[in-house]
C-alpha positions in Angstrom: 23.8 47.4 -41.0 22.3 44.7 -39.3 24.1 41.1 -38.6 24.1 38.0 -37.1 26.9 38.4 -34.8 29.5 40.8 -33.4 32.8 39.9 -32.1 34.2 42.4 -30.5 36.9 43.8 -28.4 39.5 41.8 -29.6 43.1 42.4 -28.7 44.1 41.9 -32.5 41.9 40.9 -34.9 44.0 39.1 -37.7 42.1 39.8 -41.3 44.9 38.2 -43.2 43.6 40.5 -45.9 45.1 40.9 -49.6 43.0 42.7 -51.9 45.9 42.2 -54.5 45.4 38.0 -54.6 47.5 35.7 -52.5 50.3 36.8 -50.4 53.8 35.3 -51.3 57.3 36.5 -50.2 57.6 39.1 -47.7 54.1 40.3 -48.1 53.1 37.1 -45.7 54.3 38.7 -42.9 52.1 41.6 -43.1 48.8 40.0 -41.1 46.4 42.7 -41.2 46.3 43.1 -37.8 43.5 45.4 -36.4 44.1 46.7 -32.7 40.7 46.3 -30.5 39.2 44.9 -33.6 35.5 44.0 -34.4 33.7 41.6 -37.2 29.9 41.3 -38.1 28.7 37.9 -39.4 25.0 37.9 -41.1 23.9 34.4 -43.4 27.1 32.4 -41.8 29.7 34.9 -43.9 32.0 37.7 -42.6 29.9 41.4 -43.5 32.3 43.7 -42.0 35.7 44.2 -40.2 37.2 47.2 -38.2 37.9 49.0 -34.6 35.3 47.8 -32.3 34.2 51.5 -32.1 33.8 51.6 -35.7 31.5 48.4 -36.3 29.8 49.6 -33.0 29.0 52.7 -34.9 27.3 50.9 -37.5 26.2 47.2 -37.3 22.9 46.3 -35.1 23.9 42.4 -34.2 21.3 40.3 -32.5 24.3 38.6 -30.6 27.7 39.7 -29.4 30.9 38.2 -28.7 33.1 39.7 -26.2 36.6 38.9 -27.0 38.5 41.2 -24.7 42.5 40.0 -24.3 42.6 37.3 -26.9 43.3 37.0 -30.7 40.7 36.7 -33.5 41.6 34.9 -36.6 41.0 32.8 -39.6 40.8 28.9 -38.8 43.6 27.2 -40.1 43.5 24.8 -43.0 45.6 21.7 -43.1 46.1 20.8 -46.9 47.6 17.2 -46.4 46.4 14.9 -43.6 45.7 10.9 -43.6 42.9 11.3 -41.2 41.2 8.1 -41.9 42.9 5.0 -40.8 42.3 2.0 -39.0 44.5 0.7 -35.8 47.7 2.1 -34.5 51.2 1.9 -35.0 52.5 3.5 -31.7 54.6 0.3 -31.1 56.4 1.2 -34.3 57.4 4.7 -32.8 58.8 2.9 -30.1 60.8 0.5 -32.6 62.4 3.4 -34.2 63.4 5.1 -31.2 65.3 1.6 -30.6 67.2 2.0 -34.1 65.1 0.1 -36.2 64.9 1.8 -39.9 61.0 2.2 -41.4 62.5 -1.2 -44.1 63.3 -3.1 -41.1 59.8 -2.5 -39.2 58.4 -3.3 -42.9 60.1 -6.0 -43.6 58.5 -7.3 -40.2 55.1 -6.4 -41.2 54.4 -3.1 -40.1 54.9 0.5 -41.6 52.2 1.1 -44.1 50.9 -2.3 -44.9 50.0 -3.0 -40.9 47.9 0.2 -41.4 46.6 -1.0 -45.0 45.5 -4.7 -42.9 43.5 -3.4 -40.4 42.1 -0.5 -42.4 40.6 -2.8 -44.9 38.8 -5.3 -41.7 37.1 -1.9 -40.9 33.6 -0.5 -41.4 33.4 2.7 -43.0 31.3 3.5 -39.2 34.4 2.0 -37.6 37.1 4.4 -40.2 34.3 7.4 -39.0 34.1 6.4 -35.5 38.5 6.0 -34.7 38.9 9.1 -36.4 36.6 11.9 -35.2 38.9 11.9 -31.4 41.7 13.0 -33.9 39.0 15.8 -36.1 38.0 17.0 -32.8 41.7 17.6 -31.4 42.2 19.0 -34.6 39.2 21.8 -34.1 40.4 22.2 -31.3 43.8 23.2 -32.2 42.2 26.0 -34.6 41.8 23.6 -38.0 38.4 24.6 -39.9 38.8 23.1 -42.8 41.1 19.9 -43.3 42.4 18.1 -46.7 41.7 14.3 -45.5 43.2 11.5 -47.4 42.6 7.6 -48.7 45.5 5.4 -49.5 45.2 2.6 -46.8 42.9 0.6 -48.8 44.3 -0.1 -51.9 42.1 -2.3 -53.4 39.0 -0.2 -55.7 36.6 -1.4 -52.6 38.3 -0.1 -49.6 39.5 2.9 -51.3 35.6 4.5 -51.9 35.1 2.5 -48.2 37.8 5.3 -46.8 36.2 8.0 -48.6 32.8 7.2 -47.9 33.7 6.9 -44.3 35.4 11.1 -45.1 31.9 12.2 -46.2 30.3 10.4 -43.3 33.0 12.9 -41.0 31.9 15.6 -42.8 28.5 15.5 -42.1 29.0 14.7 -38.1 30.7 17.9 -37.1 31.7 21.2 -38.3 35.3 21.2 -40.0 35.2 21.7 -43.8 36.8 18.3 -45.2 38.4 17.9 -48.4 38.8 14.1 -50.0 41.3 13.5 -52.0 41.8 10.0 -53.7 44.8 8.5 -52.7 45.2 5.0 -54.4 48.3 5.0 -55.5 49.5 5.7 -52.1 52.0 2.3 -52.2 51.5 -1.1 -54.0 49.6 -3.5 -51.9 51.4 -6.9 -51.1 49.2 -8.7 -53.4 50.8 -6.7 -56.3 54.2 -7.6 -55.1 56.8 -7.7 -58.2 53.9 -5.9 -60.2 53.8 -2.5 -59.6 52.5 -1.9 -63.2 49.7 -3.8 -63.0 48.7 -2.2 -59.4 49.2 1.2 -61.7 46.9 -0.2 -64.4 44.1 -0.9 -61.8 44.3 2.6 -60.3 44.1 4.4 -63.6 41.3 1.5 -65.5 39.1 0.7 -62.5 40.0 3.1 -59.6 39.9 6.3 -61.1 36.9 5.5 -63.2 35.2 4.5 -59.7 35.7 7.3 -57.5 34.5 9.5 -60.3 31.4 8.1 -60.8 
């Protein structure tokens, strides 16, 4: 068998395997550990797993890993993230270690709507630019793939802004990204008193948008 890439030598290679579907319950705690495991890659997909003396027995790879004392596993996926944003709100972190409650930090113009503000002034390049530092801590933390949020635009035009500025991400480095629309995240300040028409633009103008 010939591959890619061999990874061998591992201290424990986790498969995480379940031939029967999804693990639930107990069964999650069974990781499908392999002791001084092995894996062949060929075509950017996983061809074979074992003992390193088993793949060495039978897969010619045209490069080798040598992961001798360390763990191999899946990269983790992180279904719910609000990647893309605009600004900071440390200073409200510090507010609430004072005392203050999230309605009293609103009430003074933070909490979402500070976020909503300054993500709406931004570029989708800007939105791109402020957060691949956090992708890239993310990668290197073991994420692969990442579900990656709107919501701090709120108006039709700054809510396809934040997910063009996800698809720019996704094409500048290697984590899978996942958009998902977001635009009923709060009601914007402008719909005030009329949360029913904010709901009526998501559903007759937002919706129909990002769809298209």
């Amino acid at each position: 068998m010939h591959a890619d890439l061999l990874i061998h030598s591992a201290a424990q290679l986790l498969t995480l395997a379940s031939p029967a579907g999804p693990k639930r319950g107990a069964a999650m705690q069974d990781l499908g550990i392999i002791e001084d495991g092995a894996v062949a890659v060929a075509d950017g997909g996983i061809i074979a797993v074992g003992t390193t003396a088993e793949l060495r027995a039978t897969v010619q790879a045209r490069r080798e890993i040598d992961a001798a004392g360390r763990v191999v596993m899946p990269g983790f996926v992180d279904p719910h993230t609000h990647l893309v944003f605009a600004g900071s709100r440390e200073d409200e972190f510090e507010l609430r270690l004072k005392g203050a409650t999230y309605m009293e930090i609103m009430a003074a113009g933070g909490g979402i709507m500070n976020t909503v503000h300054r993500t709406r002034a931004a570029s989708e390049e800007e939105l791109a630019a402020q957060a691949m530092p956090r992708l890239r801590r993310m990668l290197a933390h073991g994420t692969t793939t990442a579900e990656a949020k709107s919501g701090y635009g709120l108006t039709t035009a700054d809510e396809l802004k934040m997910l063009r500025a996800i698809d720019l991400l996704a094409g500048q480095q290697p984590v899978e990204l996942v958009p998902t629309f977001l635009g009923a995240h709060a009601v914007p300040a402008e719909y005030a008193g009329r949360a029913d028409a904010y709901v009526e633009l998501v559903i007759e103008e937002m919706l129909p948008a990002v769809a298209a």
